[in-house]
N, C-alpha and C positions, 0 to 999 in steps of 0.2 A: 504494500500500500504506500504511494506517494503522500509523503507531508507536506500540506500546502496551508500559507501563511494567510491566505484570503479567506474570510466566512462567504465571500456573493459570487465567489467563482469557482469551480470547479473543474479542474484540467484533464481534458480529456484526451490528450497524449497526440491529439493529431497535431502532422506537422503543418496545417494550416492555421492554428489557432491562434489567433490577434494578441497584439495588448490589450492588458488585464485594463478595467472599466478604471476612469480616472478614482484617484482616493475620494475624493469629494464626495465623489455618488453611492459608493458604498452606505453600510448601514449594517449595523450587528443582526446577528443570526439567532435565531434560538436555538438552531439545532449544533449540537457539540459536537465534532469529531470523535470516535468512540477510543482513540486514545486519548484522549482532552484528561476526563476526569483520573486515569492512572498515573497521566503525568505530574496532575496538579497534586496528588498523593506523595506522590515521589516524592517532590519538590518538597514542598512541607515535612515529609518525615525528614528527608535528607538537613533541612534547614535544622532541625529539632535537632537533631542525633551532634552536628558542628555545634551549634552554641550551646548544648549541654555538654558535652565530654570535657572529661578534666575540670569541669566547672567550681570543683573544691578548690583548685589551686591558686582562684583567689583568695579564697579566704573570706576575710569579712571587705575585699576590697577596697572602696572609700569606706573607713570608720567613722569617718565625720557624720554619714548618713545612716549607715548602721546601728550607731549608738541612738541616732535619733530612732528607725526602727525599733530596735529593742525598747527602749522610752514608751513609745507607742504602745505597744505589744503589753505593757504594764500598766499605762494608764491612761484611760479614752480621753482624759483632758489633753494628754499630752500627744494623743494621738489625732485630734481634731487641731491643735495650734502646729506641728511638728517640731515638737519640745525636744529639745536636744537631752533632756532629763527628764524622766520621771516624777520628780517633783516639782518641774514647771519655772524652773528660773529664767533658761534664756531657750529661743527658736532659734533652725539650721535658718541660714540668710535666702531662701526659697520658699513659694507656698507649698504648703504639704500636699499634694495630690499624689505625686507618686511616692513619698512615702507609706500612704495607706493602705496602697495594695499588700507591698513587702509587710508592712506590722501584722496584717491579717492573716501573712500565709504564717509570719513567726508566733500569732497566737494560737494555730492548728499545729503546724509542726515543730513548734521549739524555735532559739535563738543557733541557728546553725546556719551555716555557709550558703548551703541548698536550698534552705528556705527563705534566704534571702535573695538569693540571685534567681530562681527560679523565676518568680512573678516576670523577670526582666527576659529570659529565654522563651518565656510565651508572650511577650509584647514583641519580641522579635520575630516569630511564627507569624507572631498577626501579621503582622505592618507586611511580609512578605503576601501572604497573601491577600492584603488589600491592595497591594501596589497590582498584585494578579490581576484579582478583580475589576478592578477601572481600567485598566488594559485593555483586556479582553471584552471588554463591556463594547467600546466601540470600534476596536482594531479586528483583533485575532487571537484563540488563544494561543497560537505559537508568539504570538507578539509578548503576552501577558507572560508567559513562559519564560521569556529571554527577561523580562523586564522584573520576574520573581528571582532569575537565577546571578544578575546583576548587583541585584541588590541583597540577596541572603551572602556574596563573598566579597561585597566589598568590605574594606581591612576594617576601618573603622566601626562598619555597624556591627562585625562580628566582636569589634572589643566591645563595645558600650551597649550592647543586646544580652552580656554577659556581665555587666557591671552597677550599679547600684546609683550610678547619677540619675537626675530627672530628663537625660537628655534620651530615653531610650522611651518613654511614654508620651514624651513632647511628638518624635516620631510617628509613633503608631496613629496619636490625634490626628494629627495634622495629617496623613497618608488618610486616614480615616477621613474626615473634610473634603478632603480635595475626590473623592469616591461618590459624597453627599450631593458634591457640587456639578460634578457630571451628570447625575441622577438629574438632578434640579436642571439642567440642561437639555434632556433629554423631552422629562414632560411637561416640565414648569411649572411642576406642583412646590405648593408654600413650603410642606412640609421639610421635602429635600434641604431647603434655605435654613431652616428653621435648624432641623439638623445640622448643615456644617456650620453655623454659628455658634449651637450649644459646644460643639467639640473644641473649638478654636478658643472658645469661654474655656472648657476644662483644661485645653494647652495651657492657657492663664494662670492657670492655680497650681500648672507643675515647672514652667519655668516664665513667668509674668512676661514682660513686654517681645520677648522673644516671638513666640506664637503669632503676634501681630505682623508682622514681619511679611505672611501669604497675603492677607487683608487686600490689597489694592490688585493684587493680580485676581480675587478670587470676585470685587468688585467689578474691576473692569468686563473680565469676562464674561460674568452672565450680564452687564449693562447692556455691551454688543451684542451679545448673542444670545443672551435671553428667548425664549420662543414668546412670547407677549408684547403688547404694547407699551410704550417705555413706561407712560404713566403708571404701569402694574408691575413691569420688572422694577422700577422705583422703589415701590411700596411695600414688594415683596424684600427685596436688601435692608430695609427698613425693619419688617419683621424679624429676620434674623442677626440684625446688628443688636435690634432687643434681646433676642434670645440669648449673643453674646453677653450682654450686660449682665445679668439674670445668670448663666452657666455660671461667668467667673466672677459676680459680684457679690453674691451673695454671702460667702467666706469673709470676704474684707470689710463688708458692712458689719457683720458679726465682730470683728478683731479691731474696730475702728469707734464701734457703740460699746464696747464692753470697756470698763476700767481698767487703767492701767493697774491696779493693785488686783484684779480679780484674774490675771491671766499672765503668761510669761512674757518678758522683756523681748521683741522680735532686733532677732540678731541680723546684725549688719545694715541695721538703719544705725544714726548718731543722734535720732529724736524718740526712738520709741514706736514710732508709727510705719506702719508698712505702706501707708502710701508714697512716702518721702524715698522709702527703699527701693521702691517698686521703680519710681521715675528716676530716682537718682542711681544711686549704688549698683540695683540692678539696672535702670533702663539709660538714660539720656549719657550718663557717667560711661556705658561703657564705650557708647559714640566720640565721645570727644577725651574722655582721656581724665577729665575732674571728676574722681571718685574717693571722696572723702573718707577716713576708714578703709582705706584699698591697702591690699600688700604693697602697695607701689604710691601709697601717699594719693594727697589731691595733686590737680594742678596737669599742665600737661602732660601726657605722658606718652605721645608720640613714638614709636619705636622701642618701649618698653619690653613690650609684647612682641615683638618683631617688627620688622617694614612691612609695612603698610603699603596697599599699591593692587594694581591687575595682578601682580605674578605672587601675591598672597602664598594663593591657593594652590600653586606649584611648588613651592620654597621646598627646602630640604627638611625642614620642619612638619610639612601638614602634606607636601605632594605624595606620599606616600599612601598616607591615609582614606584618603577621597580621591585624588585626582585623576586617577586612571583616564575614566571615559569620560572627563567633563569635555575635552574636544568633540569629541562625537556626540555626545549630547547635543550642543551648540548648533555643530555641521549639520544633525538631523533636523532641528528645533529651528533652522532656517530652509529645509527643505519644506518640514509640513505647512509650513508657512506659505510658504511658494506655491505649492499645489494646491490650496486648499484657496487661494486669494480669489477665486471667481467663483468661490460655493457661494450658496444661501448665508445672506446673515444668520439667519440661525443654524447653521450647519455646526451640526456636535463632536466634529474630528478638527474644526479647528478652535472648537470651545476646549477642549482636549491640549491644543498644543498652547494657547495662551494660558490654561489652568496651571499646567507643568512647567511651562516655560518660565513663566514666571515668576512663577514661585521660587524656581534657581535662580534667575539674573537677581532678584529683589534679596533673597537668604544673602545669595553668594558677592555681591557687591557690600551689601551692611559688615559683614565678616573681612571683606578684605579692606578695607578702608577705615572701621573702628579703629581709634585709637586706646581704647580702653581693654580690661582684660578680655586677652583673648587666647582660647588656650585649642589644641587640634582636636580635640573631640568633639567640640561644639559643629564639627563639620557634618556630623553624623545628619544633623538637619536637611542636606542636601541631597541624601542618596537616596531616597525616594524616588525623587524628579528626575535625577540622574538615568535612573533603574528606571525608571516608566519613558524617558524619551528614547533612551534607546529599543528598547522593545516598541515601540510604537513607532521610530523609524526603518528596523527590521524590518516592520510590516511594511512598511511605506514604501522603501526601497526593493523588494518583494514584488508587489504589487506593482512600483510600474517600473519594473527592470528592461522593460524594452522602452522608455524612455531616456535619451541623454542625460536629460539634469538629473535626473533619479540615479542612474547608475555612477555618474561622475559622483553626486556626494556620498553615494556610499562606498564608493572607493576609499573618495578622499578620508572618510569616517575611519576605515581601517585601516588605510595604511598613516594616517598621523597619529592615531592609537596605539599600534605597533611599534611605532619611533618611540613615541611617548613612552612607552610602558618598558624599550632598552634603556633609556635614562634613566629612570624611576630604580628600575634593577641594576642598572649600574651604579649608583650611587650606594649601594651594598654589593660589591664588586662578587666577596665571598660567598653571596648568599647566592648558591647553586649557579655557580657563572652561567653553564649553557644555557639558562632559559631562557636569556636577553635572546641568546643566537636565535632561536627556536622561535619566541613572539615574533622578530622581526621578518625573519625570512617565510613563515608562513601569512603572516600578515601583508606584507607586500604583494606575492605572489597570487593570493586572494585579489586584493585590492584592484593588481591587474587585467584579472580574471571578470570582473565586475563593472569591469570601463570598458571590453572587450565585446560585452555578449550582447549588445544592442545592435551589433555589426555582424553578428551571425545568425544562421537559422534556428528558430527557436522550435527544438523535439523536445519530446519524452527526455531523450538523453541529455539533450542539453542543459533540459531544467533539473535534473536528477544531477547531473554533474557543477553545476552551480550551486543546489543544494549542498551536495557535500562539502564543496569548499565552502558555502558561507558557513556552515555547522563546525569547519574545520578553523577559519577566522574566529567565530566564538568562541571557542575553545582554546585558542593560542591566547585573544586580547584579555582570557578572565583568567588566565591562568598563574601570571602576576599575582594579579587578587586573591588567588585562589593557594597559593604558593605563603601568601603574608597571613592570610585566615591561617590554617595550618600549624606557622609560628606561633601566634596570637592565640590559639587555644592549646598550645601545649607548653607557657612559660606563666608566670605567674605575671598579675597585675594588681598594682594594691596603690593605695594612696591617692592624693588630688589630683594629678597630672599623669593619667596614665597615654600609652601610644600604643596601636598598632604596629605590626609586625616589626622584622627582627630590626635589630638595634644596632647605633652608626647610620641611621638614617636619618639624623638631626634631631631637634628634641633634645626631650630632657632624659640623654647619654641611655645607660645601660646596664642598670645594678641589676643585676639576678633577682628576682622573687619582689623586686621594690616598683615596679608597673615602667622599668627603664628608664627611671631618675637618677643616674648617679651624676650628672653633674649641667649646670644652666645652659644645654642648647649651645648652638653656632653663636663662637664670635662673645658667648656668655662668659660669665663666671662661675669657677665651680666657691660655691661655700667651703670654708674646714669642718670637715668634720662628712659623716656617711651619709643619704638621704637616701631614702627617710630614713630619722629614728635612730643613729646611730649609735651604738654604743661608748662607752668611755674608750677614746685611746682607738677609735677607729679610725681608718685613712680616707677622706673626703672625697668627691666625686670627679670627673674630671670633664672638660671642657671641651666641647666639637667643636675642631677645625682650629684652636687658638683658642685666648681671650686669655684670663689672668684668675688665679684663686686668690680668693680672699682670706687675710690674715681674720682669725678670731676679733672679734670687736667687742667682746663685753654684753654682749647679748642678757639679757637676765634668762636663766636657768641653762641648764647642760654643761658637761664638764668643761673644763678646763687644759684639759692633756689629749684631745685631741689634734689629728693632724691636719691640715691643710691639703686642698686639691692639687692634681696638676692640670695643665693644660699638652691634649696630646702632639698638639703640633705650635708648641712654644710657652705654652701658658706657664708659669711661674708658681711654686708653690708656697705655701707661708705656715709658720709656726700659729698656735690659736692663742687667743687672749687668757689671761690669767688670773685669779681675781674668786671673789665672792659669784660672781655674774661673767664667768668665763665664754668661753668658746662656744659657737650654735650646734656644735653637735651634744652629744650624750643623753641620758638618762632620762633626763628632764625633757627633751623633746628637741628643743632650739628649733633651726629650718626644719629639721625631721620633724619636729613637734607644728609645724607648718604647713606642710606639705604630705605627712602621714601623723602615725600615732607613734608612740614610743613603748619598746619592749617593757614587760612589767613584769619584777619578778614576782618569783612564787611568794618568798614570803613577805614580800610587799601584801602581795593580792589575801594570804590569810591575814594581812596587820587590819588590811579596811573591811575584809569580811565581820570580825570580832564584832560583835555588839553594833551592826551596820543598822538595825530596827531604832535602834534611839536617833539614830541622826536624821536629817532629811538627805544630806548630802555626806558622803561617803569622807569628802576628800574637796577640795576645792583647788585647781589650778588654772595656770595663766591658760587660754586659747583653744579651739572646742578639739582639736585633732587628739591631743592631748589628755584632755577628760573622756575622750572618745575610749583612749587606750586603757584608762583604770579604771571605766565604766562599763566595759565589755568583757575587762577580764573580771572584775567583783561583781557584777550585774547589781551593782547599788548606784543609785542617783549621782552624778560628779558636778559641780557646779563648773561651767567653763566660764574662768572670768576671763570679761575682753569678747565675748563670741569667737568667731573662726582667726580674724587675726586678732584678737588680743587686744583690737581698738576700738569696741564697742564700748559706751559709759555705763557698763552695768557690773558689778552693783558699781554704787560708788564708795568711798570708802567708809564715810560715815553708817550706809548700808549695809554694809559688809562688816563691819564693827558691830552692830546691832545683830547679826545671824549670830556672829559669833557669840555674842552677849548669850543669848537666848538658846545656846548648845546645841545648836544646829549643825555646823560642820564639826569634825571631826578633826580632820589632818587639814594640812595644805603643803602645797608641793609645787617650787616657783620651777616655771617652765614657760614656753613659747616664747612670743618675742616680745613680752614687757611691754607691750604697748604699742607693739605691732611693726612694719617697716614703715606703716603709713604713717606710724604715731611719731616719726624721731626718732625710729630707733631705740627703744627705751628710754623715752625723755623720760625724767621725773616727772614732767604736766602729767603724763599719760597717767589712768586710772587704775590702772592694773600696774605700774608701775609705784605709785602711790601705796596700795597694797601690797604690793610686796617688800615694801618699805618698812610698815609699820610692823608687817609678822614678822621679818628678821628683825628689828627692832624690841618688838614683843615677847615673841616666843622662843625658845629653847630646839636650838636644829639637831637631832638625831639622822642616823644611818640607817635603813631598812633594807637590807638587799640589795646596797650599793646606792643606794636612792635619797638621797638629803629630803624629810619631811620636816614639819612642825606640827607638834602636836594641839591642835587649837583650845583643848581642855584644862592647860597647864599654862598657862601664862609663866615668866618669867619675874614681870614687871605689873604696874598696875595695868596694864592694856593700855594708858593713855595713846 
């Protein structure tokens, strides 16, 4: 049985049979090819089977988010706000939506690995098979096929489909919408609208201004191409801009009407309030670079993050990640463009390619031109659209392969793919050198093959033989992808900055088991000391391509005796700081305590077990990574002062003077960055710097398992 890419055409092998009917005119099928649905099987199990294997060997992953899970898992208050505690002090700097899934599965199955990453390897199932579904809806399902199998190996979704950020539910929504929105395009029922508003609302509440992001492409779309008269496509975008308001408001009117004193402190605002967070820290801040409370300070911060520019998305940092087939995306997303420019305003295949399309120009420009934090997994947004235009120009090119401009862009689609995808592997020279050979020379030769067949007769055989080589093209351009997936599920990933596949591909370096942070990226600096988390006396990370390690600076918490990075092509190593408020690596956390959590020992974890029911909080230290770590090994409440970096105003000291008063914490244990890198560097201003002032001032420092606390029960002095 031949495999054919068109639902309105069927080839009947004679050698007189024309080109296939312009794309335009097409129109979905209801009847399935009867390999359709074992494909669509496959595809899914096969997704399932990759992003769960090995899936323990993250671990608890990001702890930052976990700890908040767990939280949840313990207490519904904490699980409606996503309280970084159990007993409600301070929130992760995100709304909780995807935290709620993970709390739920950890209250059915326990606080364990599998039950936390789990919830995230079935939003990865999904999101493939929505991306199927809208595909196939109006192309083909071999389109939707290409367009599932795109998107389940590209590197990035395969890390973060396995990982614990909000960036892997943000996905599925938004794939989810943009499915809604074809629907709504198809009959131009309210409802459909109504639908991709509510989801692009619940994107809201998993990672806020983000989500909005699709809005104008998903706008403009059905404005053009609407099936109604505008006054009623109007009214209907109308509807579901409410329905957005409503999905993702309702939470923040709740967190906005409730007292400050009846709910916990929302981490990574500097007012208390999430709408301030929302716009600032998380939204307008990360556009321009002034993010107050940022690891990187207010103010500009231009190149921070990397260069900024069109070739972003390429860089030696993130092109590994995502960038495979953003050319072909593009090359196609100009084709369906072109064919489809003399359909019906309301034609649904090219409601389709401005849905998708734009949704990547609009993601993919904000991403490469923010000045603010911007880190390579947030690319993960893309691969959707990426994975649905290429399937969707598969078919396209398919379909009018006996057309010039049809076969010339699908040429051009693989063979700048091909190229692309030798660089990409070259830039890890080691990693299985021959495959660059092997992309490129089947790629090309394809590509060839593809510009060639418009000029020949078109048989049975001919199309059978363009088949195989286009199936032979897929094969070579995903195999890059498919080669870094692979990586990526059989090394471990943990902490805030994790990367797809294997390592020396820029980024943050290459620690074994540490998510490939050992030291700041291209042209960076490595910190002293190991990241994450390093122990006492361990050797710091080192530096891609050049840059310089930084000497110890006095950081507040972490020892004191560790060593300095180098850098591998020049970079300089340095002795750490030494002092009461030593070096950023050790015990305490420092950059580890930043960027992951910090080892805890055993009998650490029985000191904060003992008599853990009288306290609220176990243990109180500087910065959430950090309480992340002795809140998930005690499984008691940890107060993170400072939130994520350490530069949150909560408590404040006089606050925090009063818990203690009233025997509320137990220990405290100075760590993370005193106030943040945003804060100064541990100024004294800083809040948490303040506090840690007054306890070493106060209280009496003991050794637990190598771990400098203070016992908060025992004053030294009057507590003044």
């Amino acid at each position: 049985m031949t495999l054919h890419l068109s639902h309105t055409r069927t080839d009947t092998g004679s050698p007189a049979a024309g080109p296939p009917p312009p794309l335009a005119e097409s129109a979905p099928s209801a009847r399935r090819p009867r390999w359709a649905r074992p494909a669509l099987i496959a595809l899914l199990l096969a997704t399932g089977v990759l992003y769960a294997w090995n899936l323990s060997v993250n671990g608890y992953a990001n702890s930052f988010y976990s700890a908040a899970v767990q939280a949840g898992s313990q207490s519904w208050k904490a699980f409606f706000y996503g309280s970084s505690d159990a007993s409600n002090f301070i929130t992760v700097d995100k709304p909780p939506a995807s935290l709620w899934l993970m709390a739920l599965s950890v209250r059915i199955f326990g606080l364990n690995s599998w039950a936390i990453l789990m919830p995230q390897v079935l939003m990865g199932v999904a999101t493939v098979g929505t991306v199927y579904a809208t595909v196939r809806r109006r192309f083909s399902e071999a389109g939707g096929l290409i367009a599932g199998a795109v998107l389940a190996l590209t590197p990035v979704a395969v890390l973060m489909f396995r990982f614990n950020n909000p960036d892997a539910l943000l996905a599925l929504l938004l794939a989810a919408a943009t499915y809604a929105m074809v629907r709504a395009q198809e009959d131009g029922r309210t409802r459909w609208l109504v639908l991709a508003g509510s989801l692009v609302g619940l994107a809201f509440l998993t990672k806020t201004l983000q989500a909005f992001l699709v809005l104008p492409a998903f706008a403009a779309a059905y404005a053009v191409c609407g099936p109604h008269r505008l006054r009623r496509r109007l009214l209907q975008l109308g509807y579901a801009t409410l329905a957005l308001v409503v999905a993702g408001g309702w939470w923040v009117a709740v967190v906005e009407l409730v007292p400050a004193s009846m709910r916990p402190y929302i981490g990574g605002s500097q007012d208390d309030s999430f709408l301030s967070l929302t716009f600032g820290y998380n939204g307008f801040g990360r556009l321009t670079g002034d993010e107050t409370g940022s690891v990187g300070g207010g103010g500009n911060a231009t190149g921070r993050w990397g260069a900024t520019g069109v070739t972003r998305l390429f860089s030696s940092e993130i092109g590994g990640q995502i960038s495979w087939l953003i050319p072909a995306a593009l090359i196609l997303l100009i084709l369906g463009l072109w064919l489809t420019r003399r359909a019906p305003r309301t034609d649904t295949a090219r409601a389709a390619w401005l849905l998708w399309g734009g949704s990547l120009l609009l993601t993919g420009v904000t991403f490469s031109f923010m000045s603010g934090i911007f880190h390579a997994y947030y690319t993960v947004a893309l691969a959707p659209s990426i994975a649905a235009l290429v399937g969707m120009g598969a078919h396209a090119v398919w379909q009018e392969r006996r057309r010039a401009s049809a076969a010339w862009a699908g040429a051009l689609a693989v063979a700048v793919s091909a190229v692309w995808a030798f660089v990409l592997l070259n830039r890890t020279a080691s990693f299985h050198p021959w495959l660059k050979w092997a992309v490129v020379v089947v790629g090309l030769l394809v590509a060839a093959g593809i510009v060639a067949y418009p000029h020949v007769k078109e048989t049975l055989h001919t199309r059978r033989l363009l088949l195989a080589g286009s199936l032979a093209a897929l094969v070579a351009l995903l195999a890059g992808p498919a080669a870094y997936a692979a990586d990526t599920v059989t090394t471990s990933h943990t902490g805030s900055l994790p990367t797809a596949g294997p390592s020396g591909q820029g980024g943050f370096g290459g620690a074994p088991g540490g998510g490939r942070m050992g030291g700041f990226g291209r042209g960076g600096a490595a910190f002293g000391g190991q990241l994450p988390g390093g122990a006492p006396g361990s050797t710091g990370g080192s530096t891609q391509q050049g840059g310089q390690a930084l000497p110890g600076r006095g950081f507040p918490g972490g020892s004191a005796n560790s060593q300095g990075g180098t850098g591998t092509q020049g970079g300089t190593g340095g002795q750490s700081g030494t002092g009461t408020r030593g070096g950023m690596a050790g015990g305490a956390g420092g950059m580890g305590g930043l960027l992951d959590g910090t080892a805890v020992n055993s009998q650490l974890v029985a000191a904060l077990k003992k008599n853990a029911s009288a306290f609220s909080w176990v243990v109180a230290t500087v910065g959430s990574q950090n309480a992340a770590s002795y809140q998930l090994a005690s499984g008691s409440p940890v107060m993170a002062i400072g939130g994520f970096n350490g530069t949150d105003p909560a408590p404040s000291l006089a606050q925090f003077k009063q818990y203690v008063a009233a025997g509320k914490i137990h220990y405290f244990i100075a760590g993370g960055m005193g106030g943040g890198m945003g804060g100064g560097m541990g100024s004294s201003s800083s809040v948490s710097s303040q506090i840690t002032a007054w306890v070493e001032a106060t209280y009496k420092s003991t050794t637990i398992g190598g771990t400098t606390v203070y016992d908060l029960t025992s004053p030294t002095t009057s507590g003044g």
